[in-house]
C-alpha positions as CSV (number, residue, x, y, z in Angstrom):
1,X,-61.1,62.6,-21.6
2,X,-57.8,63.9,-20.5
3,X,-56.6,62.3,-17.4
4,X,-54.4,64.5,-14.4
5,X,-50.7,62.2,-13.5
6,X,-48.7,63.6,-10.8
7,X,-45.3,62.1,-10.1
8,X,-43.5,61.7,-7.0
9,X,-39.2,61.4,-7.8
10,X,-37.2,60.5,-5.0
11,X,-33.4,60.0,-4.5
12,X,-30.5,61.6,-6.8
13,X,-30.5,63.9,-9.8
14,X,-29.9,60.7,-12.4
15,X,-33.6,59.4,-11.0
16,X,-34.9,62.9,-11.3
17,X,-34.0,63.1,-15.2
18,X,-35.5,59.7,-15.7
19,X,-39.0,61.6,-14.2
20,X,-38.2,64.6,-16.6
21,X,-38.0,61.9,-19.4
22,X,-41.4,60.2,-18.7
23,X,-43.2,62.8,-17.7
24,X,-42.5,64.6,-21.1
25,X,-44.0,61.4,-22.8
26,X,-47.0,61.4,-20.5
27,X,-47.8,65.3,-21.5
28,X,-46.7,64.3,-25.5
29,X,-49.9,61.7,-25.3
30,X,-52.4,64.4,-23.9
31,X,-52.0,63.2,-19.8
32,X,-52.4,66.3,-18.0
33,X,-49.4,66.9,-15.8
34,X,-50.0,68.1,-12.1
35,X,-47.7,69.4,-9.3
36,X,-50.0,68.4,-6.7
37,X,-51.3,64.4,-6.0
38,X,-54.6,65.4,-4.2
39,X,-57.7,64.4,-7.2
40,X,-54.9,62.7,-9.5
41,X,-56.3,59.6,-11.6
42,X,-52.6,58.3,-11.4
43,X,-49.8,59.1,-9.1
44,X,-46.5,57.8,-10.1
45,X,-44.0,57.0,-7.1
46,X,-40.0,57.0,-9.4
47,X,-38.4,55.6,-6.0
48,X,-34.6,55.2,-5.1
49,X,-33.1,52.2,-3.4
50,X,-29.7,52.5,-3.1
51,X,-29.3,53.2,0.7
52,X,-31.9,52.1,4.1
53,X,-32.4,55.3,4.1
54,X,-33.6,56.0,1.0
55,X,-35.8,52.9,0.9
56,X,-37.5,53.9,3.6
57,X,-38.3,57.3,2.2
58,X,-39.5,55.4,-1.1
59,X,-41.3,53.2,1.3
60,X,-43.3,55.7,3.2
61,X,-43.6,57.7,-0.2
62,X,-45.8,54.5,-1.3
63,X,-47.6,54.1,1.6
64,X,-48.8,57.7,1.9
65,X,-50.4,57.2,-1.5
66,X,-52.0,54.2,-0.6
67,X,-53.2,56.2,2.5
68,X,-55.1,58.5,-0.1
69,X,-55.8,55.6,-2.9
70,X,-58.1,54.2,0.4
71,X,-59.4,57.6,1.5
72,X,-61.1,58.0,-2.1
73,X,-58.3,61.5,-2.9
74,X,-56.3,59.5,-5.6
75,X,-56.7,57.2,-8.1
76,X,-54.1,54.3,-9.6
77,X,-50.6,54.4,-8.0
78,X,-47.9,53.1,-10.0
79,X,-44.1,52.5,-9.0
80,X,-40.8,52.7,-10.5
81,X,-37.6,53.4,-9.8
82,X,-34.6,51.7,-8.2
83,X,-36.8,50.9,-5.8
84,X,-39.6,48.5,-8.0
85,X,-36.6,47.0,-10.0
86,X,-34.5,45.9,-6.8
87,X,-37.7,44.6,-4.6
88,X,-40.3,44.2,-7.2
89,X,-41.6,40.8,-5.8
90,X,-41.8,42.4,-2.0
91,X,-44.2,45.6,-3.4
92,X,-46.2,43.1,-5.4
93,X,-46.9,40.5,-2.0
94,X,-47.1,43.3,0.9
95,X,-48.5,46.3,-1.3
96,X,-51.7,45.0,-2.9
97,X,-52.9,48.5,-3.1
98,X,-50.0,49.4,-5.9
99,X,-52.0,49.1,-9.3
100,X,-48.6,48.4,-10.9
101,X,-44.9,48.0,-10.6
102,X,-42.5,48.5,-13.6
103,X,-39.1,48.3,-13.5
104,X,-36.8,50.8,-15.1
105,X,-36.5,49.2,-18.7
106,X,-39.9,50.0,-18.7
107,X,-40.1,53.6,-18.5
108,X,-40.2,54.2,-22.1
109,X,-43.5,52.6,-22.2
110,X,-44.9,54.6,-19.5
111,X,-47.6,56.2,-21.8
112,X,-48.9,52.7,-22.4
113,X,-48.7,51.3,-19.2
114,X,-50.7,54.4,-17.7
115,X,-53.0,54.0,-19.5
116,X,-54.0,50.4,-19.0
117,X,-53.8,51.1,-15.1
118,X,-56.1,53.6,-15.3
119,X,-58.3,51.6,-17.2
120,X,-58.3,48.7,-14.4
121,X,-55.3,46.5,-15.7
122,X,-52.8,45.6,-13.0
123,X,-49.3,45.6,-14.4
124,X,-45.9,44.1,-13.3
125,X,-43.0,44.7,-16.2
126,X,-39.8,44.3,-15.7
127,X,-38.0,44.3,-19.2
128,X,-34.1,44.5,-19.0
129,X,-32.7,47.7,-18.2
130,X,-30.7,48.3,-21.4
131,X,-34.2,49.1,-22.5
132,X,-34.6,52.5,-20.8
133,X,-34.0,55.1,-22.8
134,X,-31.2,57.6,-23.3
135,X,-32.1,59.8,-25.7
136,X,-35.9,61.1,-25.5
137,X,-37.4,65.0,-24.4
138,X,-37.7,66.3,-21.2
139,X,-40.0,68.1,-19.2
140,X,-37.7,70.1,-16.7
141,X,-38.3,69.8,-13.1
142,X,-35.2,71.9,-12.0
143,X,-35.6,76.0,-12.5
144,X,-35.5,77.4,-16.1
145,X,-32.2,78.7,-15.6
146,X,-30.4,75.5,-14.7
147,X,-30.4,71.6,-15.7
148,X,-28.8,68.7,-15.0
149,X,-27.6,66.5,-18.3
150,X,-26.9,62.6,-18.5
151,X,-24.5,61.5,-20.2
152,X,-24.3,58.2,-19.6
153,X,-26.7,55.1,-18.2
154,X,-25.2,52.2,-15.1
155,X,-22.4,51.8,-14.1
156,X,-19.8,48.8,-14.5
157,X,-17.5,49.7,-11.2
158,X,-18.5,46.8,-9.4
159,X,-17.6,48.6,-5.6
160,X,-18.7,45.9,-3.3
161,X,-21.1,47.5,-1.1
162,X,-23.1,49.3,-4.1
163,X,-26.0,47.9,-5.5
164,X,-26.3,50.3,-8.9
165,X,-24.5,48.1,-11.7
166,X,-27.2,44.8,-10.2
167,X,-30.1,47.2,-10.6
168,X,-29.3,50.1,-13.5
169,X,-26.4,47.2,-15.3
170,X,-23.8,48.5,-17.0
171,X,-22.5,51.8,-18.1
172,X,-24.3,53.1,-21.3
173,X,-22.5,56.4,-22.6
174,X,-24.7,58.4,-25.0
175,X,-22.8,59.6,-27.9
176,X,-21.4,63.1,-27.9
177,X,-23.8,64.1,-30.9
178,X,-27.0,63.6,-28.6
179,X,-25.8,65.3,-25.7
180,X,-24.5,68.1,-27.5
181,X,-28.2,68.4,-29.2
182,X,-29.8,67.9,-25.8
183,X,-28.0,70.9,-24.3
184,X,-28.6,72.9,-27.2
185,X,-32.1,72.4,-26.5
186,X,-31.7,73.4,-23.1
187,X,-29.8,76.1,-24.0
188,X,-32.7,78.0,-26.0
189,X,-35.5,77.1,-23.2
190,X,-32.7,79.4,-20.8
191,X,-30.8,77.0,-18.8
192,X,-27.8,78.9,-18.2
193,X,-25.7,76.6,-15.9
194,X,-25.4,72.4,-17.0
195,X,-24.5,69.8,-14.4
196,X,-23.2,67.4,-16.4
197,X,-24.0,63.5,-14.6
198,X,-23.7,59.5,-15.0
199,X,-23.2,57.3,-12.3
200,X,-19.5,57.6,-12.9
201,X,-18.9,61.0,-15.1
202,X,-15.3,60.2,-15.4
203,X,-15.5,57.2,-17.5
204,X,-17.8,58.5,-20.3
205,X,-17.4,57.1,-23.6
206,X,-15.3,54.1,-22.8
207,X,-17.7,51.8,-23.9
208,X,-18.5,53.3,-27.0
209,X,-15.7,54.7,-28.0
210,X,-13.0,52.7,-26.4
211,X,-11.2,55.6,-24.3
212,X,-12.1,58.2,-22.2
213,X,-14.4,61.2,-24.1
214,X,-15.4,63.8,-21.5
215,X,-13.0,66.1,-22.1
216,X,-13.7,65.8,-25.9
217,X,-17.6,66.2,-24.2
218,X,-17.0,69.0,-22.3
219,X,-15.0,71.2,-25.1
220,X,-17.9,70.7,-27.5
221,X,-20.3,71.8,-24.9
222,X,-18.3,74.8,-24.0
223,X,-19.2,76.3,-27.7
224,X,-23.2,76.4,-26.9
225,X,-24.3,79.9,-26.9
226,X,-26.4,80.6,-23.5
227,X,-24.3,78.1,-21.5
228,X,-22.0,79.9,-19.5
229,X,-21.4,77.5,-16.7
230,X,-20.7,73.6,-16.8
231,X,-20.2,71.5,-13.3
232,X,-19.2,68.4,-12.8
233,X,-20.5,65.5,-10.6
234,X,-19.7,62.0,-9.6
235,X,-15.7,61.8,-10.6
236,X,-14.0,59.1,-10.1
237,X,-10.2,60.3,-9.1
238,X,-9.0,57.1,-11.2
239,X,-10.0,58.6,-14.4
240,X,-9.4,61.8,-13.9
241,X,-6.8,62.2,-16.3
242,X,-4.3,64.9,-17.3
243,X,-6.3,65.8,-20.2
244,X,-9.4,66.5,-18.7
245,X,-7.8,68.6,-16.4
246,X,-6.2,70.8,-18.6
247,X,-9.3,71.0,-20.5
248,X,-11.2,72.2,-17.2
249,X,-8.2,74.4,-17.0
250,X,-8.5,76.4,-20.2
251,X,-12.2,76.9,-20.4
252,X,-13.9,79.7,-18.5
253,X,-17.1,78.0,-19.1
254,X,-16.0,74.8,-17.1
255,X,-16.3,75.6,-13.6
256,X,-13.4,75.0,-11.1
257,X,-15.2,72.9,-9.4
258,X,-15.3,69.2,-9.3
259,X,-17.5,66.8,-7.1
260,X,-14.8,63.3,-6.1
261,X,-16.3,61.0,-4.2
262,X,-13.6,59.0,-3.0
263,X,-15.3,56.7,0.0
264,X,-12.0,56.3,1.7
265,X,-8.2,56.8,2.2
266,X,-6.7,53.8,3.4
267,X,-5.4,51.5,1.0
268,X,-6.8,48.7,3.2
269,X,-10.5,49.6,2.9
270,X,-10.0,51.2,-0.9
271,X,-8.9,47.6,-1.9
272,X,-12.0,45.9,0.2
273,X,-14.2,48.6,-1.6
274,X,-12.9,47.4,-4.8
275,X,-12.2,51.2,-5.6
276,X,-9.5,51.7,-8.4
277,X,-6.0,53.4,-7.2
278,X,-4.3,54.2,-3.8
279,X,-4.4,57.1,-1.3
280,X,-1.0,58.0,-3.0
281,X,-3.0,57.9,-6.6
282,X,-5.7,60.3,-4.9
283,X,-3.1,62.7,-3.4
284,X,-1.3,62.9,-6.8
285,X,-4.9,63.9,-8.5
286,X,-5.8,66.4,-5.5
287,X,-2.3,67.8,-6.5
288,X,-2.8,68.1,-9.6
289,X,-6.4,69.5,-10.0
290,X,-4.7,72.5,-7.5
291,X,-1.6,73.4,-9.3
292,X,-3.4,73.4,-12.1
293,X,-6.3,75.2,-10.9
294,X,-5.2,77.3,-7.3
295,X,-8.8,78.2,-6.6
296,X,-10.6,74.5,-7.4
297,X,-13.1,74.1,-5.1
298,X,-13.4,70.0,-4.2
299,X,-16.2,68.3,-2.9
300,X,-16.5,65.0,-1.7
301,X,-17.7,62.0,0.1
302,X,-16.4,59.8,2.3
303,X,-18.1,56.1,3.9
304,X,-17.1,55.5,8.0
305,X,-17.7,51.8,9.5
306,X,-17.1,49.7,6.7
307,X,-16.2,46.2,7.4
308,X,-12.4,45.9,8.7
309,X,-12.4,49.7,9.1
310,X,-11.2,49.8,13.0
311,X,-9.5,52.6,15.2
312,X,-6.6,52.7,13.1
313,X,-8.1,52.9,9.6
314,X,-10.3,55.5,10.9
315,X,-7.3,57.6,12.5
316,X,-5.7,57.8,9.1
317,X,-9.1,58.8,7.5
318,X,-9.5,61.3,9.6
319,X,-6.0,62.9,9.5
320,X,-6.4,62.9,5.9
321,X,-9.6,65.0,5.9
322,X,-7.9,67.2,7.9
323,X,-4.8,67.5,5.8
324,X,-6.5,67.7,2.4
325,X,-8.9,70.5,3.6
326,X,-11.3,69.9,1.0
327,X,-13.7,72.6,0.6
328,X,-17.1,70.5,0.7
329,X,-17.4,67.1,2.4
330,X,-20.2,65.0,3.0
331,X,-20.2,61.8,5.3
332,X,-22.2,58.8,5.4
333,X,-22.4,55.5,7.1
334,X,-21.9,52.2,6.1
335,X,-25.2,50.7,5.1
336,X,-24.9,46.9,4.3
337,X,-26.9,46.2,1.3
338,X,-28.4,42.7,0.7
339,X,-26.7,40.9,-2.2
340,X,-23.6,43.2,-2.2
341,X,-20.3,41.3,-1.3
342,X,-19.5,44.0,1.7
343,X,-22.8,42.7,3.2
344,X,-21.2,39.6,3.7
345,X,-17.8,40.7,4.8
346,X,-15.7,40.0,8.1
347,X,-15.3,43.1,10.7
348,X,-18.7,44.8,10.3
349,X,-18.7,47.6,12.8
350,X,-21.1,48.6,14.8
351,X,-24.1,51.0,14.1
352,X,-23.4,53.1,17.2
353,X,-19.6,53.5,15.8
354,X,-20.1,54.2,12.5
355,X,-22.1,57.6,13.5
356,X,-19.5,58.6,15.9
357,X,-17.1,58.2,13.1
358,X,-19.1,60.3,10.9
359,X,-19.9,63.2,13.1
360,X,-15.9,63.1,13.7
361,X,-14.9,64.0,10.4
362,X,-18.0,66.2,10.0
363,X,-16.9,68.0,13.4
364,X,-13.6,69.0,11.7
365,X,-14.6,69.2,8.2
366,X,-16.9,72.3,10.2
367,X,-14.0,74.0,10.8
368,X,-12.1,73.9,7.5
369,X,-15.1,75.1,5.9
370,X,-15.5,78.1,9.0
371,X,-11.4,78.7,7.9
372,X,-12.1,78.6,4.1
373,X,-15.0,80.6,4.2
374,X,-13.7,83.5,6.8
375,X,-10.7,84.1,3.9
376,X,-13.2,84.8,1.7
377,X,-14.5,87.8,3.0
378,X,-13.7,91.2,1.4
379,X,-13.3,88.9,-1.9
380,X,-15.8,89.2,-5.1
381,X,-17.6,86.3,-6.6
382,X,-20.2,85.9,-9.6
383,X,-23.4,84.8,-8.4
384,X,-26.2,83.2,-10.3
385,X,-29.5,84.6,-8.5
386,X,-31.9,81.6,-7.2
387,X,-34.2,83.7,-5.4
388,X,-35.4,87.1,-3.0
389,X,-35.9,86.5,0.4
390,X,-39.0,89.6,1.2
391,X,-38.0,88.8,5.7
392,X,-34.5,89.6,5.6
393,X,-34.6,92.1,2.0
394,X,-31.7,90.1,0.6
395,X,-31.3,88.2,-2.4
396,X,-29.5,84.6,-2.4
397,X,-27.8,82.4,-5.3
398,X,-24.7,80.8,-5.7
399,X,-21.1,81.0,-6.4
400,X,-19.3,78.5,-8.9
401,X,-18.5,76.7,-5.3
402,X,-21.5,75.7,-5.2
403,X,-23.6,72.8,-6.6
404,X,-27.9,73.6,-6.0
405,X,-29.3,71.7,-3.7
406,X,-26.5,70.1,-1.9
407,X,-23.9,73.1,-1.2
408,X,-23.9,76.4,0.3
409,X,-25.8,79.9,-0.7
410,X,-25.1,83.5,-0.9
411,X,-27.3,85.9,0.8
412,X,-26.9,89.5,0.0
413,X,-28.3,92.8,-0.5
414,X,-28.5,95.1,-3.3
415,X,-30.0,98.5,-4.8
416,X,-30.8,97.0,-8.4
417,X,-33.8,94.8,-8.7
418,X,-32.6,91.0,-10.0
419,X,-34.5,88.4,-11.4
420,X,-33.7,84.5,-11.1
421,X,-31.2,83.2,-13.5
422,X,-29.4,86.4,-13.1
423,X,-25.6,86.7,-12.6
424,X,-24.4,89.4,-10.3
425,X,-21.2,90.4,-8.9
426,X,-21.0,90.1,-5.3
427,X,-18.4,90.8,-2.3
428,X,-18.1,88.8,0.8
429,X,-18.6,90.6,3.9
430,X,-19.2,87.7,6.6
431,X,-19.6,84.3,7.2
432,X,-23.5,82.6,8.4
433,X,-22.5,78.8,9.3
434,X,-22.0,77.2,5.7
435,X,-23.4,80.1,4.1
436,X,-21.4,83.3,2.9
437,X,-22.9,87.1,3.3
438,X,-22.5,90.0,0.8
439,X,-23.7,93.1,-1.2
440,X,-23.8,93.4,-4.6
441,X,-21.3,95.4,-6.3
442,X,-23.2,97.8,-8.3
């Protein structure tokens, strides 16, 4: 008898490949894998837990499914994730309707550990996290034409108010040979643009190789046939050495983009943060990645209310975002995390404060992006095709400016008939909020 799994992944892209990972070994055993929940002998919940936020989503996730599990509509729910590693005993006392909670290091064994759930057997492993897997086949859950690629496991950054290196450990690089194979792969199943990930992207190969290797990385990946466009995420402006920007600099397959999230300016609240280098350090990179590369697009992220940050730290944050003019921003508040050092810190702000902050820097960060975008019009972009849209009779993709699910589209119209995965050439012709308008150029 061939039992139905459907899986539920929640939080960031890393999580998301970890679901790729085991849901490949569910399908290798003969588990048939569902899109849906409703009639599913097992539903497995791959939860984040990095943010109040995001627990709360993982937390309603779970109890929606034991909603269901009660009405009769599913069968076993099993949870794992950041999540069941960072509050295992809480699920296990207020959730007696979870059949079992596994920890991350257990993900490997996923095939076994379904099975004895759905045979009746509760289960609660939690072996150490150096145990999950790095290297093992995917089932994609992105479309065919692109993929996201990690290249290394934890993190050993140690920012006070992050939880990650406590609940994922310490950075694991994969060696260049794997990842090089892997993309390969996802080269021949059509995935035409590669995000390349970790929890810091910047320091890959350190602990393996005892120096910095993504440029090494990323020139080896630039000779795969059917990749033609490599992004970069979660770069840290420390390591962001001379090297890897010339190497982004001379190959057409790297994009000119690059995704910095720097958390703050002040060298005040950088040092509390325990985040490496100065605002001076960050200004010299930003420098750099635009001389070297005039039309870089930079995206980052930045933290308001954290403890000690008053009127004036936030001043200078704010003039900073204002004179840097990156090109994508996002902003979140502080969220104290239990265990984390910033938790216990002096000067906590208040909740009320912290938003203000944020919609502050997101008020003017509007208004670069309304300037940036407007001097784009009348210019022509490659777009990669994501999709028709049958109301308005446009098509929409994105430009190398943009990262899926997180930056802007491009909607326009065209005479030619396109299919997804497509790359067309497109000129600006207006502005729609953070989106750009255009025609094809046919």
């Amino acid at each position: 008898m061939s039992y139905s799994v459907g899986l539920i992944s929640l939080g960031c892209a890393k999580n998301q490949i970890d679901a790729e990972h085991m849901l490949a070994s569910l399908d290798e055993a003969g588990f048939e894998i569902v899109d849906y929940v409703d009639g599913c002998d097992a539903v497995i919940i791959n939860t984040c837990g990095f943010i109040d936020d995001a627990k709360k989503e993982a937390i309603e996730n779970i109890l929606d499914m034991v909603e269901l599990k009660n009405e009769g509509i599913i069968g076993k729910i099993i949870v794992t994730g950041c999540l069941a590693q960072r509050y295992k005993d809480e699920i296990l006392d207020e959730m007696p309707e979870v059949d079992a909670v596994i920890g991350i290091g257990a993900n490997g064994d996923i095939v076994d550990i379904v099975s004895k759930t759905i045979e009746g057997e509760n289960t609660a492993v939690f072996p150490p996290v150096c145990e999950l897997p790095l290297d093992s086949q995917r089932i994609l859950t992105t479309p065919s034409y692109w993929a996201y690629i990690k290249i290394a496991e934890g993190c050993s950054n140690c920012c006070t108010y992050c939880k990650i290196p406590s609940i994922r450990g310490a950075m694991r690089s994969r060696t260049i040979e794997s990842i090089v194979e892997e993309a390969r792969q996802l080269a021949e199943l059509g995935v035409k643009e590669l995000i390349v990930i970790a929890q810091d992207t910047t320091a890959y190969g350190i602990d393996i190789y005892g120096e910095y290797k993504l440029p090494q990385l990323l020139r080896e990946l630039c000779e795969i046939d059917g990749i033609e466009w490599i992004r970069l995420l979660y770069c840290y402006p420390d390591k962001l050495t001379d090297e890897l920007i010339d190497t982004m600099a001379q190959n057409k397959k790297i994009l000119h983009y690059i995704d910095l999230p720097l958390q703050h300016c002040s060298n005040k609240i950088l040092s509390a943060m325990n985040r490496k280098g100065t605002k001076e350090d960050i200004i010299s990179v930003i420098s750099k990645l635009r001389a070297k590369m005039p039309d870089v697009v930079i995206r980052t992220t930045f933290i308001t209310g954290f403890p000690g940050e008053g009127e004036e730290e936030f001043e200078e944050l704010d003039l900073f975002v204002n004179e840097m003019e990156f090109d994508r921003m996002g902003c979140f508040a502080f969220s104290a995390q239990d265990g984390t050092p910033a938790a216990e810190m002096d000067g906590q702000v208040e909740e009320d404060v912290k938003i203000r902050r944020g919609e502050i820097l997101m008020d003017d960060q509007y208004l670069i992006m309304q300037e940036k975008n407007n001097r784009r019009i009348g210019e022509e972009y490659d777009v990669l095709v994501e999709g028709y849209d049958a109301y308005t009779d446009t098509y929409f993709g994105r430009t190398y400016m943009d990262a899926p699910e997180i930056d802007g589209t491009v909607h326009f119209s065209a005479k030619g008939d396109y299919d997804e995965g497509d790359f067309v050439k497109v000129e600006i012709l207006g502005v729609n909020e953070y989106d750009l308008v255009g025609k094809a150029v046919e």
